[in-house]
C-alpha positions as a Python dict, from the first residue, in 0.01 Angstrom:
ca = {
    (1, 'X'): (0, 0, 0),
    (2, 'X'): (284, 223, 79),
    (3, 'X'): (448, 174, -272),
    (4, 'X'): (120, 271, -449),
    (5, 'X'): (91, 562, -235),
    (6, 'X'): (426, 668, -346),
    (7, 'X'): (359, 648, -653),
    (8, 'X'): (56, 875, -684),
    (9, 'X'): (273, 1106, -565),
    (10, 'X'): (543, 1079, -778),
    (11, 'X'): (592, 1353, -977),
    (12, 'X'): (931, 1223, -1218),
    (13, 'X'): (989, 911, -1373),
    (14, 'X'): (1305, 829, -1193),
    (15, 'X'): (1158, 840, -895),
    (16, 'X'): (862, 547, -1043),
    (17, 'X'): (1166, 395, -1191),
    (18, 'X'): (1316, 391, -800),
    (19, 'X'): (969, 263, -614),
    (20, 'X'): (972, -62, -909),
    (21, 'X'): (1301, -152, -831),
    (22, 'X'): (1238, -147, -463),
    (23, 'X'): (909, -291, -442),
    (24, 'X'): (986, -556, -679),
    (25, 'X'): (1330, -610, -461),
    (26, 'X'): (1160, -653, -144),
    (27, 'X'): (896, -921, -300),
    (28, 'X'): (1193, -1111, -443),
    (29, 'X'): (1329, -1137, -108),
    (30, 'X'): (1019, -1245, 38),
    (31, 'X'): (981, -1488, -240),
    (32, 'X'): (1336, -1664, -275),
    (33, 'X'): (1296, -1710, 141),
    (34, 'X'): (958, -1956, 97),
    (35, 'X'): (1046, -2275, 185),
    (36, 'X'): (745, -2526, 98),
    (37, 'X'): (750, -2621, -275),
    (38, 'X'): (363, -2563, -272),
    (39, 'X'): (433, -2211, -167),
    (40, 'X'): (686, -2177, -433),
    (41, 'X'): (469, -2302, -728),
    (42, 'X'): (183, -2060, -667),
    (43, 'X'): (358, -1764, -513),
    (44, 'X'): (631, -1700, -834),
    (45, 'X'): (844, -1445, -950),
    (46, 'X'): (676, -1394, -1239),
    (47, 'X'): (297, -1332, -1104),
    (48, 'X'): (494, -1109, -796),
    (49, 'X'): (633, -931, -1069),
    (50, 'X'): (301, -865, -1286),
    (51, 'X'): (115, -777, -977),
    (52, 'X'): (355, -511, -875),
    (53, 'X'): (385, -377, -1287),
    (54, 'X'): (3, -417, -1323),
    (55, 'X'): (-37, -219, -994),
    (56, 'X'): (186, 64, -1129),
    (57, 'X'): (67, 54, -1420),
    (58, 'X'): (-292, 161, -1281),
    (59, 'X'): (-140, 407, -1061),
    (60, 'X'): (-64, 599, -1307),
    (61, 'X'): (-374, 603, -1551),
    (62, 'X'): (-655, 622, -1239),
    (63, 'X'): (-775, 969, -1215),
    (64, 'X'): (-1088, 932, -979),
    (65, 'X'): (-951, 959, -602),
    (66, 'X'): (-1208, 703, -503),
    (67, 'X'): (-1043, 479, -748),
    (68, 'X'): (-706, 559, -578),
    (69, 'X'): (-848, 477, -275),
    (70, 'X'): (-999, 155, -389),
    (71, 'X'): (-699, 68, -613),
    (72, 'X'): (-428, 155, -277),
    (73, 'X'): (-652, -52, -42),
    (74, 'X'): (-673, -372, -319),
    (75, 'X'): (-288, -361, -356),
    (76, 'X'): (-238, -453, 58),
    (77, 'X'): (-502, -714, 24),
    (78, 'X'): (-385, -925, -276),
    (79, 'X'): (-104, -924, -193),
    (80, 'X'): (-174, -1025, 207),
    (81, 'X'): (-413, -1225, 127),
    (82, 'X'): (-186, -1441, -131),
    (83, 'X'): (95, -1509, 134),
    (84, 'X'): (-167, -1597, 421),
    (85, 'X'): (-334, -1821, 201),
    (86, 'X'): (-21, -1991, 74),
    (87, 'X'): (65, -2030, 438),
    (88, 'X'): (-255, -2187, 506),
    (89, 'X'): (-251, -2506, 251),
    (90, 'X'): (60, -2667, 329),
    (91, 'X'): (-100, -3020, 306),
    (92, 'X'): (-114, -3059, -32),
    (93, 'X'): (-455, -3185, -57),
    (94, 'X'): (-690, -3139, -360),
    (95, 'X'): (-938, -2951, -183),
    (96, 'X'): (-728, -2753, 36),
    (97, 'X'): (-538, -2579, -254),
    (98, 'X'): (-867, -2502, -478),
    (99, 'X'): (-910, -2164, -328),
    (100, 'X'): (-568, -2078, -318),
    (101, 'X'): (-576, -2185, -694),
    (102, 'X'): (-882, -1955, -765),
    (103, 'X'): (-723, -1660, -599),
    (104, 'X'): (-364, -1708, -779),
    (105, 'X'): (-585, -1779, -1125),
    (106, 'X'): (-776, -1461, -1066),
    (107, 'X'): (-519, -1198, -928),
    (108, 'X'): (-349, -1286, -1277),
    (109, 'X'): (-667, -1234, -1466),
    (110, 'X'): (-665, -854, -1258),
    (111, 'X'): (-285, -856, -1297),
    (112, 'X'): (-415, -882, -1748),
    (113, 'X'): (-642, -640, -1729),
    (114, 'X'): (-410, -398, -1558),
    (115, 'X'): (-195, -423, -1823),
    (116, 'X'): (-422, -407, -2040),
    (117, 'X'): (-573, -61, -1941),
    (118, 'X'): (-217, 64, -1940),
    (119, 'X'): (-101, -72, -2304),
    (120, 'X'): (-434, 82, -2407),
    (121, 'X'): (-354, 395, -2230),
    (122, 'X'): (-13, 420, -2368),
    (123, 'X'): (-121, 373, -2718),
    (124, 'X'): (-383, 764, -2643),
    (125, 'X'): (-61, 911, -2460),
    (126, 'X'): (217, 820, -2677),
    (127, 'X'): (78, 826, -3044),
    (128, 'X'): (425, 748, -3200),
    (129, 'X'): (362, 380, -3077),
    (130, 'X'): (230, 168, -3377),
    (131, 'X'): (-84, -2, -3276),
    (132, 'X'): (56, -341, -3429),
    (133, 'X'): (341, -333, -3163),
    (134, 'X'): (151, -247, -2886),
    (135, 'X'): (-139, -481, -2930),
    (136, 'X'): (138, -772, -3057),
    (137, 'X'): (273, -681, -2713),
    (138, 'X'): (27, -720, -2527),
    (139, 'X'): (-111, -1084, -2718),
    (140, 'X'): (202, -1236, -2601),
    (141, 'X'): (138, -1139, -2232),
    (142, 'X'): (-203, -1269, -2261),
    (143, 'X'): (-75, -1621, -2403),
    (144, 'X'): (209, -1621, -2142),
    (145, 'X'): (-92, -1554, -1859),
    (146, 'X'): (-290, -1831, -2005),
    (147, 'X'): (6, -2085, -1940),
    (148, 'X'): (93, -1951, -1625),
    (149, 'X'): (-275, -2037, -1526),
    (150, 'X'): (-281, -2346, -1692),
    (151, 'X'): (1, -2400, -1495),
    (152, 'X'): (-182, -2473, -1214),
    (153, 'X'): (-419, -2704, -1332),
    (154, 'X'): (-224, -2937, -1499),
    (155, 'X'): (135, -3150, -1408),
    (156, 'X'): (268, -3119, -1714),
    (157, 'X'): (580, -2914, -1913),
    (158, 'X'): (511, -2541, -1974),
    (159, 'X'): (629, -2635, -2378),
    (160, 'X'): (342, -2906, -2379),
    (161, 'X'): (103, -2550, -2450),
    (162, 'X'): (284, -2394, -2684),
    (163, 'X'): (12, -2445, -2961),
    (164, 'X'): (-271, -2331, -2785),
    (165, 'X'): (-21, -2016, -2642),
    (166, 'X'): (42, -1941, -2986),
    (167, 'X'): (-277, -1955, -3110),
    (168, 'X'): (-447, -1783, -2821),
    (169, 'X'): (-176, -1516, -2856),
    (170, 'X'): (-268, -1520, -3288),
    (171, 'X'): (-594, -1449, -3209),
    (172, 'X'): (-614, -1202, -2915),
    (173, 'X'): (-352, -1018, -3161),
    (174, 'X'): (-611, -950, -3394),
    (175, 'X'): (-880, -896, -3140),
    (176, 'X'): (-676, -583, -2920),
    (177, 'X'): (-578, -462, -3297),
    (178, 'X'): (-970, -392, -3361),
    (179, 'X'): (-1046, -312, -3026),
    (180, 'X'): (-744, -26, -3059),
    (181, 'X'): (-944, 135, -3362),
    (182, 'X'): (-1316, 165, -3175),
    (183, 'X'): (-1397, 445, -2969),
    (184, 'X'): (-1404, 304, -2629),
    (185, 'X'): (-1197, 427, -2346),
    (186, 'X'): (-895, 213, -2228),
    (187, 'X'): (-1087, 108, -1910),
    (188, 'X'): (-1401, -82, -2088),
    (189, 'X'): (-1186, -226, -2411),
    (190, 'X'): (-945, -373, -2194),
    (191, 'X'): (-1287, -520, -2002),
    (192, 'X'): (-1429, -676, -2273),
    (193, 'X'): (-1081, -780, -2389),
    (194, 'X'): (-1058, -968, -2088),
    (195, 'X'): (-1351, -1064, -2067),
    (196, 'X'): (-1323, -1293, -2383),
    (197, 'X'): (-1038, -1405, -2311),
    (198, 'X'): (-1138, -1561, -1982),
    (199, 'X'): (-1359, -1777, -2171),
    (200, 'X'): (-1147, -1896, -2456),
    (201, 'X'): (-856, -2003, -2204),
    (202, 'X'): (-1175, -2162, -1998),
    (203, 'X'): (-1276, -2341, -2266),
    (204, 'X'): (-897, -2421, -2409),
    (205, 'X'): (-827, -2534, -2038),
    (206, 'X'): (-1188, -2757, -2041),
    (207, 'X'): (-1036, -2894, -2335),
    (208, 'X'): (-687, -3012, -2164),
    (209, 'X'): (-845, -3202, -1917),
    (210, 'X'): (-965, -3538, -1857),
    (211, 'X'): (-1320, -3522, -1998),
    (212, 'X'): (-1287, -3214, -2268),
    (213, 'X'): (-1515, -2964, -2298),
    (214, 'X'): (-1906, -3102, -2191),
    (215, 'X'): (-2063, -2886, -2413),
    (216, 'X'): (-2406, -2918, -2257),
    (217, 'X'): (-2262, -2800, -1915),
    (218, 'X'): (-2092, -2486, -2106),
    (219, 'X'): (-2354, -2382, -2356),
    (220, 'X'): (-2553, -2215, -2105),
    (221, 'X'): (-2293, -2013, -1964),
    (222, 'X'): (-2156, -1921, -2288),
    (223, 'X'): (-2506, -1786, -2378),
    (224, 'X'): (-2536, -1573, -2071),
    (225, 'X'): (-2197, -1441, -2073),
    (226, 'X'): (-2230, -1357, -2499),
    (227, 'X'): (-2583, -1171, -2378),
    (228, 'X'): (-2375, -999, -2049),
    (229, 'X'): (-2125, -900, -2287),
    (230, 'X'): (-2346, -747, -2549),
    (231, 'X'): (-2551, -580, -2325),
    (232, 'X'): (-2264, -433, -2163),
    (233, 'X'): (-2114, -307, -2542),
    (234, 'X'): (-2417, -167, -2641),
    (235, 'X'): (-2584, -6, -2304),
    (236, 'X'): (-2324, 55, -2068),
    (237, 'X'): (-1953, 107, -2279),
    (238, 'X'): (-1959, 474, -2317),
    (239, 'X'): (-1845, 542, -2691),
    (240, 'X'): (-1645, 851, -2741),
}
């Protein structure tokens, strides 16, 4: 909480350049000092190190102070919450580690849609970046979140999803390209962004498993999330 706070009132960027470095030096420590390899798999370097960069990254695009508020609360209570809960499921047991999963699989969906509002907020700042580079970027962190979560489902090399990485990464290229060229703000693209990509790597991880995708389980909530989503585009997402 103290970082964030820092950084909304930063006024250089050396001195956002300095709070990084430190924050992301004092989670390393923290994290290199776990012992339990349970701990280890779930609390990584590279989600510590998205959560702090997505973090920052909001920091510096929120405007509304309740959002600051909201945003420097949230920051001490993912973060809290992911070591106490790590603590907590030691055993290794199925059950015992499926809410620590859920939290780890969704502070990296929040940790994607952070950087998501702040490629897309880049792209209105800083119009000399090409809009194929920065939504390229951005593709290939969404296919490297979508193994990380996969990750935790499934025993099995990293390199064993390198098709569906590539193609999730393909697509999601295409889809933040058009996405770039509507008039939405940065905050609701990167929503609906997110949004469908939550479901494909659902439905990619569905696939993965044991039993594949039970299409008469899913159709149903694909139908309500397609209306959700639609009525959300057309009623709510304020075009400008």
């Amino acid at each position: 909480m103290l970082f964030v706070y820092l950084i909304f009132q930063g006024q250089s960027w050396w001195q956002f350049a300095l709070l990084l470095v430190v924050w992301i030096t004092a989670l390393i420590v923290v994290a290199l000092n776990l012992k339990d390899e349970l701990e280890k798999k779930f609390i990584n370097l590279p989600l510590l190190i998205s959560t702090v960069l997505g973090l920052a990254g909001l920091a510096l695009v929120v405007e509304w102070q309740v959002v600051r508020y909201v945003l420097l609360f949230a920051s001490g209570i993912l973060l809290g919450a992911l070591f106490s809960k790590a603590v907590a499921g030691q055993t290794g047991l199925s059950h015992e580690l499926k809410p620590l999963r859920r939290m780890v699989m969704m502070l990296w969906v929040f940790n994607l849609y952070a950087f998501s509002v702040s490629v897309f907020a880049l792209g209105i700042f800083l119009n000399p970046v090409p809009v194929w580079l920065s939504s390229l970027v951005l593709a290939v962190i969404y296919g490297f979140i979508s193994v990380e979560i996969w990750k935790l489902y499934f025993a099995i090399p990293g390199r064993r999803f390198a098709l569906w990485t590539l193609v999730i990464s393909l697509i999601f290229w295409e889809i933040i390209y058009i996405f770039s060229l509507l008039p939405l703000g940065y905050f609701i693209s990167s929503l609906l962004i997110v949004w469908l990509w939550y479901l494909t790597h659902l439905l990619v991880r569905f696939h993965m498993g044991v039993q594949g995708i039970v299409w008469r389980k899913q159709i149903m909530f694909l139908i309500i999330n397609l209306v959700l989503f639609f009525a959300v585009l057309l009623l709510f997402a304020r075009w400008i």
